[in-house]
DOZAGU-736995 format. One record per residue (C-alpha): residue number from 1; residue in one letter; x, y, z. Coordinates in Angstrom, 3 decimals. Layout:
% DOZAGU-736995
{NUM; 'a'; {X; Y; Z}}
...
% end
This chain:
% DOZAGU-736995
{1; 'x'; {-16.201; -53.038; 16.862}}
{2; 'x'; {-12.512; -51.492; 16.719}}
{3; 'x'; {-10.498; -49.333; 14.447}}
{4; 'x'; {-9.405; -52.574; 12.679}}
{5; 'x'; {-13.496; -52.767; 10.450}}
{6; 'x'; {-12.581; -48.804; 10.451}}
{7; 'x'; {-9.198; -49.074; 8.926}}
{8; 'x'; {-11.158; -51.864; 6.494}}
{9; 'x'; {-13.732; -49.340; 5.317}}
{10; 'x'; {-10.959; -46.613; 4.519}}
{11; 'x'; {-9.739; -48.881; 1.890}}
{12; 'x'; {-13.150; -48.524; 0.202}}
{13; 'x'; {-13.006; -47.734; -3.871}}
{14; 'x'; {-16.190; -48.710; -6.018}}
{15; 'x'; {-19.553; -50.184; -4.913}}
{16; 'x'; {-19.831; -53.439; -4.884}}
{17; 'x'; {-22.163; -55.357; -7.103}}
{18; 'x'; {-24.137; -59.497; -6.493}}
{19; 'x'; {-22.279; -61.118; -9.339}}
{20; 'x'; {-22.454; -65.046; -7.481}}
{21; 'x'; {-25.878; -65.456; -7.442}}
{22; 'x'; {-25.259; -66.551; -3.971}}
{23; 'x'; {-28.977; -65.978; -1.686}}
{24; 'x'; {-28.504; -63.141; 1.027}}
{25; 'x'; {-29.092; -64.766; 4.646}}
{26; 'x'; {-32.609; -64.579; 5.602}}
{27; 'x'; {-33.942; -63.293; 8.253}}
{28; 'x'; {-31.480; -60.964; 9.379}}
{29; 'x'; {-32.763; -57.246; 8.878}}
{30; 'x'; {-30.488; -54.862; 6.906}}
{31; 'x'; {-31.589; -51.962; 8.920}}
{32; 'x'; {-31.034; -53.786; 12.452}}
{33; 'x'; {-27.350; -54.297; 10.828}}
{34; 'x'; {-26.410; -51.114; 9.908}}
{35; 'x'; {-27.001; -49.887; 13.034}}
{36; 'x'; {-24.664; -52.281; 14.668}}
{37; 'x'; {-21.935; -51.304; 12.194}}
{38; 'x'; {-22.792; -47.861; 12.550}}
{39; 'x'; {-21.945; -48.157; 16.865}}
{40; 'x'; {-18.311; -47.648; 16.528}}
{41; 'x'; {-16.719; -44.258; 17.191}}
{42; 'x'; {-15.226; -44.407; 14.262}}
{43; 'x'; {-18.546; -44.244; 12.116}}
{44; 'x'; {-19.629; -40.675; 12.274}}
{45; 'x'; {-17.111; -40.089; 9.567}}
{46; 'x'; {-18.484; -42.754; 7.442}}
{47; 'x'; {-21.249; -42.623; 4.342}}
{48; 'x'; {-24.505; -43.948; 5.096}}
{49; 'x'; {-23.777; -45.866; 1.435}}
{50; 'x'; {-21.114; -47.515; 2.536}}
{51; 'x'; {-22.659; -48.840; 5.687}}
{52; 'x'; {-25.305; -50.054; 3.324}}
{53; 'x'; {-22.870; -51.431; 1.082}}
{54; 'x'; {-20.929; -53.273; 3.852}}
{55; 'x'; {-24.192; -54.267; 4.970}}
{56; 'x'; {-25.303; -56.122; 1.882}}
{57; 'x'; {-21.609; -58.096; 1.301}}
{58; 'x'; {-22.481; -59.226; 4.961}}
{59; 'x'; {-25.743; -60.336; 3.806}}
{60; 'x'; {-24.596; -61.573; 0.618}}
{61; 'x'; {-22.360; -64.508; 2.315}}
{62; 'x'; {-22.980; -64.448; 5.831}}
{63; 'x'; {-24.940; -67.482; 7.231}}
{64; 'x'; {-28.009; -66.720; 9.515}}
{65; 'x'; {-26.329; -67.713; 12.777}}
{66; 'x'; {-23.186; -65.453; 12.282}}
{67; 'x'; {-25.484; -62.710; 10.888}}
{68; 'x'; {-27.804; -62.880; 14.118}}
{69; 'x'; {-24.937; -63.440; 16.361}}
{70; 'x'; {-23.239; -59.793; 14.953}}
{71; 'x'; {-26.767; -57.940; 15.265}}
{72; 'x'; {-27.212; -59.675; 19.283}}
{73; 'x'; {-23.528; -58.522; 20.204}}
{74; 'x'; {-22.468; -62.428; 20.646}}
{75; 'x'; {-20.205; -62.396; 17.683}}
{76; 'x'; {-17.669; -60.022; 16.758}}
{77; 'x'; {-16.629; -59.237; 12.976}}
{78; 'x'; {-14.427; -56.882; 13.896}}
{79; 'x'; {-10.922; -58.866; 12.923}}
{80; 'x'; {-11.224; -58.537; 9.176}}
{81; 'x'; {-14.262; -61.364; 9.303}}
{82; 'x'; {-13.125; -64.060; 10.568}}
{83; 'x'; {-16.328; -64.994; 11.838}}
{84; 'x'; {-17.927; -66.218; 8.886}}
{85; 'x'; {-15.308; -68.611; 8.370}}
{86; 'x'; {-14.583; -69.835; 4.938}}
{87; 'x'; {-16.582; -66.448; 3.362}}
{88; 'x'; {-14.261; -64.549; 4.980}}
{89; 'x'; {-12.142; -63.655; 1.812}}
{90; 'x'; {-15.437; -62.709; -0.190}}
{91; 'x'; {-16.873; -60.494; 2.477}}
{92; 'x'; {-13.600; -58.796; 2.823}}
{93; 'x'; {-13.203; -58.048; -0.795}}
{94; 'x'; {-16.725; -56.674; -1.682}}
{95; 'x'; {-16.580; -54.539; 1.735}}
{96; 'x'; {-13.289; -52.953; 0.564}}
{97; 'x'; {-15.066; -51.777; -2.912}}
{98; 'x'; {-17.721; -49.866; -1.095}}
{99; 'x'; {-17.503; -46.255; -0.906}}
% end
């Protein structure tokens, strides 16, 4: 991960709330990706809510494969998420109301 998911996360106002009804990804465990998000440098200086937070947008509209792929270290989110493609835009807008 690199300053640029950092730099994403300083942006962060309110939490972010499941108003889509869209299902979270299943499968993929919320603790196993927090963890992952929480390997940067750059995380020791970041709430344990917002982790969670960023954590459940992920979930939210991430598709197994991508999710998986991010927890494994085979796919890299780190670029504003372009990784999960056309969800991109949603992920990146309910990670930059977590706090």
């Amino acid at each position: 991960m690199t300053l640029a998911l950092a730099s994403a996360l300083a942006a962060c106002g309110g939490g972010a709330e499941d108003t889509s009804g869209a299902p979270a990804a299943a499968g993929v465990d919320k603790a196993a990706l927090v963890a992952k998000l929480k390997e940067t440098p750059e995380a020791k200086d970041v709430p344990d809510s917002t982790w969670d937070c960023m954590a459940a947008a992920m979930l939210k509209h991430g598709d197994q494969a991508t999710l998986q792929g991010f927890v494994d270290g085979k796919v890299d989110v780190t670029n504003d998420f372009k990784a999960f493609g056309d969800k991109e835009a949603q992920i990146q807008r309910e990670v930059s109301e977590c706090e």
